[in-house]
N, C-alpha and C positions, 0 to 999 in steps of 0.2 A: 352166517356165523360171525361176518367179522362186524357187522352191526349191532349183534348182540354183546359182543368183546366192547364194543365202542360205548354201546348205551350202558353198561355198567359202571366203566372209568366213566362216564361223565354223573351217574348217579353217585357214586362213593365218591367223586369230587364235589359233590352240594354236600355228604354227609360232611366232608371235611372242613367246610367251609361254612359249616351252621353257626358259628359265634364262638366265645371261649367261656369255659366254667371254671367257674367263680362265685365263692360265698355260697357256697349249694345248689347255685342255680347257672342254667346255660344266658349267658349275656351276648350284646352285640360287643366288639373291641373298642367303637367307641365308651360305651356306658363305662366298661372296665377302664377304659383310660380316664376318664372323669374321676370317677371313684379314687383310683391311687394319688392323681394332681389336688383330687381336693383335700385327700388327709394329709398330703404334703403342707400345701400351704393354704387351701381354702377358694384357690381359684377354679379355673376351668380352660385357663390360657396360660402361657406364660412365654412374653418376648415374641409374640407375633406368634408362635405357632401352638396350634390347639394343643387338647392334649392327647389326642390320638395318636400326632405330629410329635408331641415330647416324647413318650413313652414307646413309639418304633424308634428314633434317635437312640434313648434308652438301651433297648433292647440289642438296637443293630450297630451302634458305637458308643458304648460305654465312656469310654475317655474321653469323648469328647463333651460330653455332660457332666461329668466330674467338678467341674469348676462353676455350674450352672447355680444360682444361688435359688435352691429348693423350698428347701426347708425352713419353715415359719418358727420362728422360736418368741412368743410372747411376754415373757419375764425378764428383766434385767439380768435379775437375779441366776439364771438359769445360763444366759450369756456369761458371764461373769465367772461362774465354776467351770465351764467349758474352756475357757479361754480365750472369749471370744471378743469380738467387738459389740459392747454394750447396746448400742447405738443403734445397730443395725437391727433387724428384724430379718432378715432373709440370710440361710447361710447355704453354701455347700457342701456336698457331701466330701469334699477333699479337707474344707474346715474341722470337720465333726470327727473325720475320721483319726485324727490322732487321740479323739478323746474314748475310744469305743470300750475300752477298758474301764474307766470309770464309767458309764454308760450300762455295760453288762450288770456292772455292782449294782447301779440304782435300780434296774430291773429287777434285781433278787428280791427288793428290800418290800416288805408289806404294808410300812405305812400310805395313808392316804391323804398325804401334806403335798399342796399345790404345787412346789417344788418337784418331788419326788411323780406327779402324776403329771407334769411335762416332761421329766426326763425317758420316764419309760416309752413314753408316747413317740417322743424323736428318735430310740431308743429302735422303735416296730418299725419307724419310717426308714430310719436307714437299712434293716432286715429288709426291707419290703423292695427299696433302692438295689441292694447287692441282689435279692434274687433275677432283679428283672434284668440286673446286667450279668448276671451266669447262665441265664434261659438258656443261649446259644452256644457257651461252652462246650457241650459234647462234641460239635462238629468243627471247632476250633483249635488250628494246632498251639496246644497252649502247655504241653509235656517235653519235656526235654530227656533221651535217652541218648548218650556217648558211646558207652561199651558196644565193641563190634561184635565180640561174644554174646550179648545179652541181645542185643537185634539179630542175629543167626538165631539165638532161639527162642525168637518170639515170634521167626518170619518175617522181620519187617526190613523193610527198603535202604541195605547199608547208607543209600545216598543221602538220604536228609538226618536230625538230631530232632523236631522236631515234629509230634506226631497230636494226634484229637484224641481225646477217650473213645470218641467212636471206631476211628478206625487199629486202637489198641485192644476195645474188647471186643473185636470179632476173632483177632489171635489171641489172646489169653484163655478165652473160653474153651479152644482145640488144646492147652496144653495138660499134660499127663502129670497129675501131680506128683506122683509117685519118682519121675525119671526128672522133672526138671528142680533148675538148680535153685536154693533160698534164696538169691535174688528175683528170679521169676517168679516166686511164690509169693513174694512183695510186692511186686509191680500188681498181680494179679488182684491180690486182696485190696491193694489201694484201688484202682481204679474201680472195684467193683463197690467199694465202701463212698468213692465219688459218685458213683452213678445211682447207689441207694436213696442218697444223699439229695441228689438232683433231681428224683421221681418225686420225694416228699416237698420239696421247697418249688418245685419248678413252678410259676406261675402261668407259663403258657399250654393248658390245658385246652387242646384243641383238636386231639387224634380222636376217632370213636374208640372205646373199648368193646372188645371183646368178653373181658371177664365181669365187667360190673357197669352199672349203669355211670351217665356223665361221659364226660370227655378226659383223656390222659394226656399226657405231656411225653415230648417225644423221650423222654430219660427214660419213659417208663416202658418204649417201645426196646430201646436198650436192655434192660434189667431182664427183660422174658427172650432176648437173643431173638427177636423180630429187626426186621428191616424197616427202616423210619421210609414210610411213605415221602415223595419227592411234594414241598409245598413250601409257600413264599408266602411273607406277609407284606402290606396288611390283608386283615381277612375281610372276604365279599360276603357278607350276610345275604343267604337269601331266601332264608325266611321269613315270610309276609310278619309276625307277630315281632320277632327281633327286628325286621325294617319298622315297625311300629314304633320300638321304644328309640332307634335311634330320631324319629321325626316327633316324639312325643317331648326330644331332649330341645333339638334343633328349634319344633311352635315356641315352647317355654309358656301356654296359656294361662299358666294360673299369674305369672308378670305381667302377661298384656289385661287380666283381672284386673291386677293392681290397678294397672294405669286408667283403665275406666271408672275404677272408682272412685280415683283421684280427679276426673275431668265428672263426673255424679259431684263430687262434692264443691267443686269448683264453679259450676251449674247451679247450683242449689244457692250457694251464697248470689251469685247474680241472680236469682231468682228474688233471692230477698229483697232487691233493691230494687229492683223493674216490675216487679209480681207480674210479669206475662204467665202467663198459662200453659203458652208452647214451651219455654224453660223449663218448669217444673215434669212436664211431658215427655224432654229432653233428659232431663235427669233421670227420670223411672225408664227410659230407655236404654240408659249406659246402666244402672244399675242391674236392671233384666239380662243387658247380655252379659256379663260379669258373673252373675248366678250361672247360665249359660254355660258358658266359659268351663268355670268351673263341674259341672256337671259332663260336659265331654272329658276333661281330664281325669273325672273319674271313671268314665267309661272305657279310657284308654288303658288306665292302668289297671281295672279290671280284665280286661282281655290280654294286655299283656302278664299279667301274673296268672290269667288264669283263676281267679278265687275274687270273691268280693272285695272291696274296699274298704277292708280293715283291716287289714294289718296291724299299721302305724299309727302313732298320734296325729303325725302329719294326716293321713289319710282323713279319720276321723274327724280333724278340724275341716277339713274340705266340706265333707259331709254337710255339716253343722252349716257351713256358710251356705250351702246351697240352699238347707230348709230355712234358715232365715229371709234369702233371699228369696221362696217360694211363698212365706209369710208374709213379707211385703207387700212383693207382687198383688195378688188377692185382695191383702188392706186397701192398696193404692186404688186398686179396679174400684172396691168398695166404697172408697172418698174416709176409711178408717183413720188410717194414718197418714196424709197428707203430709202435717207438721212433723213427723220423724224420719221423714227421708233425709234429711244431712245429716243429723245425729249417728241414722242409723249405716251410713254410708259409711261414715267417718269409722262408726265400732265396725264394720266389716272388713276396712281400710287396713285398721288395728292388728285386728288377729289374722288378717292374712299377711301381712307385711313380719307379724313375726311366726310364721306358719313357714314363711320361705328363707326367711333369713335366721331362725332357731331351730325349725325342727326339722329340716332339712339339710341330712350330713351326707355328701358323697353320695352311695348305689341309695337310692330314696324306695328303691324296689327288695325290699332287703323279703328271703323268702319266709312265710310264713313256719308259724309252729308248726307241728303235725296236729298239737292241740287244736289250733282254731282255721284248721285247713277242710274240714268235715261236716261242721254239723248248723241245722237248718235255724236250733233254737239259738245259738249265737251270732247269726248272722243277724234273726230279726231283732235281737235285744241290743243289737249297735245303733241298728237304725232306728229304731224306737227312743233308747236314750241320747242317740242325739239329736230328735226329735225333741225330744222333754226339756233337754240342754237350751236348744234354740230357742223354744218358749220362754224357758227364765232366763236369759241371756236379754230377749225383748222386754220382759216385763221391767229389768233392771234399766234398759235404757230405758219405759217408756214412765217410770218412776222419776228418774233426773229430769224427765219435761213436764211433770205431774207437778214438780216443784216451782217450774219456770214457770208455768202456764196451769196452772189449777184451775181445774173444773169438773162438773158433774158427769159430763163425757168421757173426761180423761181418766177420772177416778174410775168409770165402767167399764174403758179400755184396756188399766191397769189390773185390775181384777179380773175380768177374762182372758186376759194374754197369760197370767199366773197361775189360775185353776188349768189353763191346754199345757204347761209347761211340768207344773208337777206331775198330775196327771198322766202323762207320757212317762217323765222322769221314773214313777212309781212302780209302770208296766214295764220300762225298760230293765228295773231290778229284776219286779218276777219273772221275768223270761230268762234275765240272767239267772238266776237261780235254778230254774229246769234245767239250762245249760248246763251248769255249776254241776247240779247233781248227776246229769249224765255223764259228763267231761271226769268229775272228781269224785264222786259219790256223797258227797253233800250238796245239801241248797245253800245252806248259809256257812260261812266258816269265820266272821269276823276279821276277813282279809283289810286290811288297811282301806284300797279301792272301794270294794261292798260298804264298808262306812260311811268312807268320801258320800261316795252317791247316794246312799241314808242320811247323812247331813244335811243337803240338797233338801231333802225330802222334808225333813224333819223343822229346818228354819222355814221354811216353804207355807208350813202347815202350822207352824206356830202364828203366822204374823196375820193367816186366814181366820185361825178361830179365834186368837186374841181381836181381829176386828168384827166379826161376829158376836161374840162373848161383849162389845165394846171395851173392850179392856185397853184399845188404842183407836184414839180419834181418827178421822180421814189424813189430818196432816201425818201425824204417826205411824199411820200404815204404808204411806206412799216411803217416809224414810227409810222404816227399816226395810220395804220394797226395793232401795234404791241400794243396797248391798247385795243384791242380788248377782249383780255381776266378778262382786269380788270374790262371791263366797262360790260361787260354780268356778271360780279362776283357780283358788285353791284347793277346791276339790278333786278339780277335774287335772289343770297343770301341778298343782304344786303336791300331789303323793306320786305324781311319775317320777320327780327329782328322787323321791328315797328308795326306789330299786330294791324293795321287799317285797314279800307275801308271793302267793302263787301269782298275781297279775303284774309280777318284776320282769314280763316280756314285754311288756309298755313304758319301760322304762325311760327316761332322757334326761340326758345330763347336758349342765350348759345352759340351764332356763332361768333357774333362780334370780342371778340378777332380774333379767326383763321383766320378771313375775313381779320382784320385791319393786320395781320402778310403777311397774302398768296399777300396783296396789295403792304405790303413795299416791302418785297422780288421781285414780278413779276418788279415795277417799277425801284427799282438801278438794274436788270438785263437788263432791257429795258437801262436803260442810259448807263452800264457800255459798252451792244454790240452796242450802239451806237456811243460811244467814241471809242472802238476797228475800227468801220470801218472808222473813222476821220483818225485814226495814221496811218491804214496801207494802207490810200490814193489812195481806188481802184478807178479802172476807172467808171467813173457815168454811169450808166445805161440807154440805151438810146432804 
């Protein structure tokens, strides 16, 4: 018997210890501590200690983080109404806090003036600060009672004044309302209006529940007149899937991507100047495991969510990068595209640099719709259209080399990288669309998105049978070919920015700049190799 006593407490001590819930989902406490340090201020450290390390400090001494300079404030101007020190960029929450009254106001306010949508933002972050410094309030004597009459009857210990909500509302809840006095009926109603208070805000979700699925917070063990289980943080994850996302945080793989494709392209230009053969060998080998790379990171966060990898736009750019990188691969094998390994390095270089550094906010695992948690025909019409994407993504780069280097090869290379890219792109609608109609009960609904990717479709197939039809020369088709990239850029990134239609769960904010930058840049690179192949008056392609 007494092994069976044993093996129990030690199984309800793993359920206890399975991570905290958050955002919908049960996490490790590190992921949660990322998450709050990066909408603080964007990092993931701060002052030598992680932020597992900030956010127990947090939790278990408030005061002594108080003066911690947290909080990222990006506007002068925004400094300036505050009171603040202009100058500075970091403030703390001991700064902020005499301003929390004007602060409440900007939150009320509806406009969406850049002003007004960093105040409310500092505004969540200081809510989000206070709750993680009252998490441990309940068991904190943090109450002051004097009256010796009013401690007789409440049964509390004439010797001390102060007491914790916990151990006030284990006596308030035995008192007789009927017989005790208006003061007792005050104390009673406050602390239990604290403890309502503290079940909805508490961010340390981490008891099983009994009544609903997720994890409770010990306030909530309070409010049902439950005994808070004896437990200490931090918490030991030991679930194999939540030890996953903590090592999934810790590899960082899609970074150490980056940096091979930064040493791919590195390689590539020494290639140009030595033409060794091993070099360029060397380059399709960093670029191979980069794709790589990135294909285990999605298999990771596959299994740790649980559902395929789609979620996110982050996700989906991953996606994309691996089938490009899959496309390569295959050309290179082939002796196809040889000459587009730097090019293409460098555009992979591109959108994954701003993959981790834009679309990437805090919990990167954020839980799915219930919408697109289910069904078979929306899984495949992701990977399909970002299948299509990656084609015309290539055909766009392989247009800018069309212009550098024209020829009859290249011309045939550009035209079948275009027809595999539409093509996909095309199937990836109608599948969206079965979806669409099972999901919503229409195929088509003119959503902003379904356009976007009709557009796609639609320049795609114009610039085909306008060269078909002859309507545009070989030079002319490689041009308008060579907006390929801008126009999937706006399609694909720039209707996330506007956070309408039913596909406003893909939404991201914060891109615009990068977008309007990677536009100007792609377009005077388009005109500048366009102008290059005027001056040095090759022979037209025929």
């Amino acid at each position: 018997m007494k092994k069976v006593v044993i093996f129990t407490l030690f199984f309800i001590s793993l359920l206890w210890s399975e991570g905290i819930y958050d955002q919908g989902r049960i996490k490790p406490f590190d992921s949660f501590s990322r998450d709050i340090l990066f909408s603080f201020n964007g990092k993931s450290s701060f002052q030598g200690l992680s932020a597992k390390e900030l956010i127990l400090k947090i939790i278990q001494d408030p005061a002594s983080t108080n003066e911690f300079e947290l909080f990222k404030i990006n506007r002068a101007e925004v400094a300036e109404l505050l009171h603040l020190d202009s100058k500075k960029r970091y403030h703390s929450y001991s700064n902020l806090k005499s301003s929390r009254f004007l602060l409440e106001q900007y939150n009320e306010r509806k406009d969406d003036h850049p002003v007004t949508l960093e105040l409310k933002k500092l505004y969540r972050e200081m809510r989000s600060y206070e709750s993680l410094a009252h998490a441990l309030d309940y068991k904190r004597p943090l109450i002051q009672i004097d009256s010796d009459s009013l401690k007789s009857e409440l049964g509390l210990e004439s010797s001390k004044n102060m007491y914790s909500p916990q151990e006030l509302l284990t006596k308030i809840r035995e008192l007789d309302s009927a017989s005790c006095s208006d003061s007792a009926l005050w104390w009673r109603d406050s602390i239990l209006f604290q403890t309502f208070i503290g079940m909805q805000e508490s961010p340390l979700r981490i008891y099983p529940s009994s009544e609903k699925d997720g994890l409770v917070s010990a306030w909530d063990y309070l409010w049902h007149g439950k005994a808070i289980p004896s437990y200490s943080l931090p918490i030991e994850e030991n679930s194999f899937r939540l030890r996953a996302e903590i090592y999934y945080h810790r590899l960082n793989l899609p970074q150490k991507a980056l940096i091979l494709l930064g040493l791919a392209i590195f390689l590539g230009l020494i290639h140009r100047v030595f033409q060794k053969p091993w070099i360029q060998f060397s380059e399709f080998i960093l670029l191979g495991l980069a794709g790589f790379l990135l294909t285990i990171t999605l298999g990771l966060r596959s299994y740790i969510m649980q559902a395929p990898p789609l979620g996110s736009l982050y996700e989906v750019v991953l996606l994309v990068l691996v089938f490009i990188s899959l496309i390569l691969g295959i050309s290179f094998l082939k002796k196809w595209l040889t000459f587009a390994l730097i090019p293409s390095s460098l555009l992979m270089f591109i959108l994954l640099f701003f993959a981790q550094n834009a679309l990437v906010q805090g919990d990167s695992f954020r839980v799915l719709p219930p919408l697109l948690n289910s069904s078979f025909w929306l899984t495949t019409h992701v990977f399909t259209i970002a299948l299509g994407y990656s084609g015309m993504i290539l055909s766009g780069l392989w247009a800018h080399l069309c212009m550098l280097k024209p020829s009859q090869q290249n011309l045939r290379m550009l035209y079948g990288i275009l027809v595999f890219g539409v093509s996909f792109t095309l199937i990836g609608i109608l599948l969206g669309g079965i979806w669409a109609d099972l999901a919503w009960g229409r195929f088509w609904g003119w959503d902003p998105k379904e356009c976007a990717a009709l557009f796609v479709v639609i320049w795609a197939m114009i610039s085909l049978h306008a060269k078909a039809g002859r309507f545009l020369t070989p030079e002319g088709f490689v041009f308008f070919s060579s907006w390929n990239i801008i126009i999937v850029a706006l399609c694909w990134f720039g209707v996330n920015l506007l956070g309408i239609g039913l596909h406003s769960y893909g939404s991201q904010r914060g891109i615009g700049l990068s977008l309007f930058y990677f536009i100007i840049a792609d377009a005077l690179l388009i005109f500048f190799l366009a102008w290059i192949q005027r001056r040095r008056n090759h022979t037209p392609i025929e």
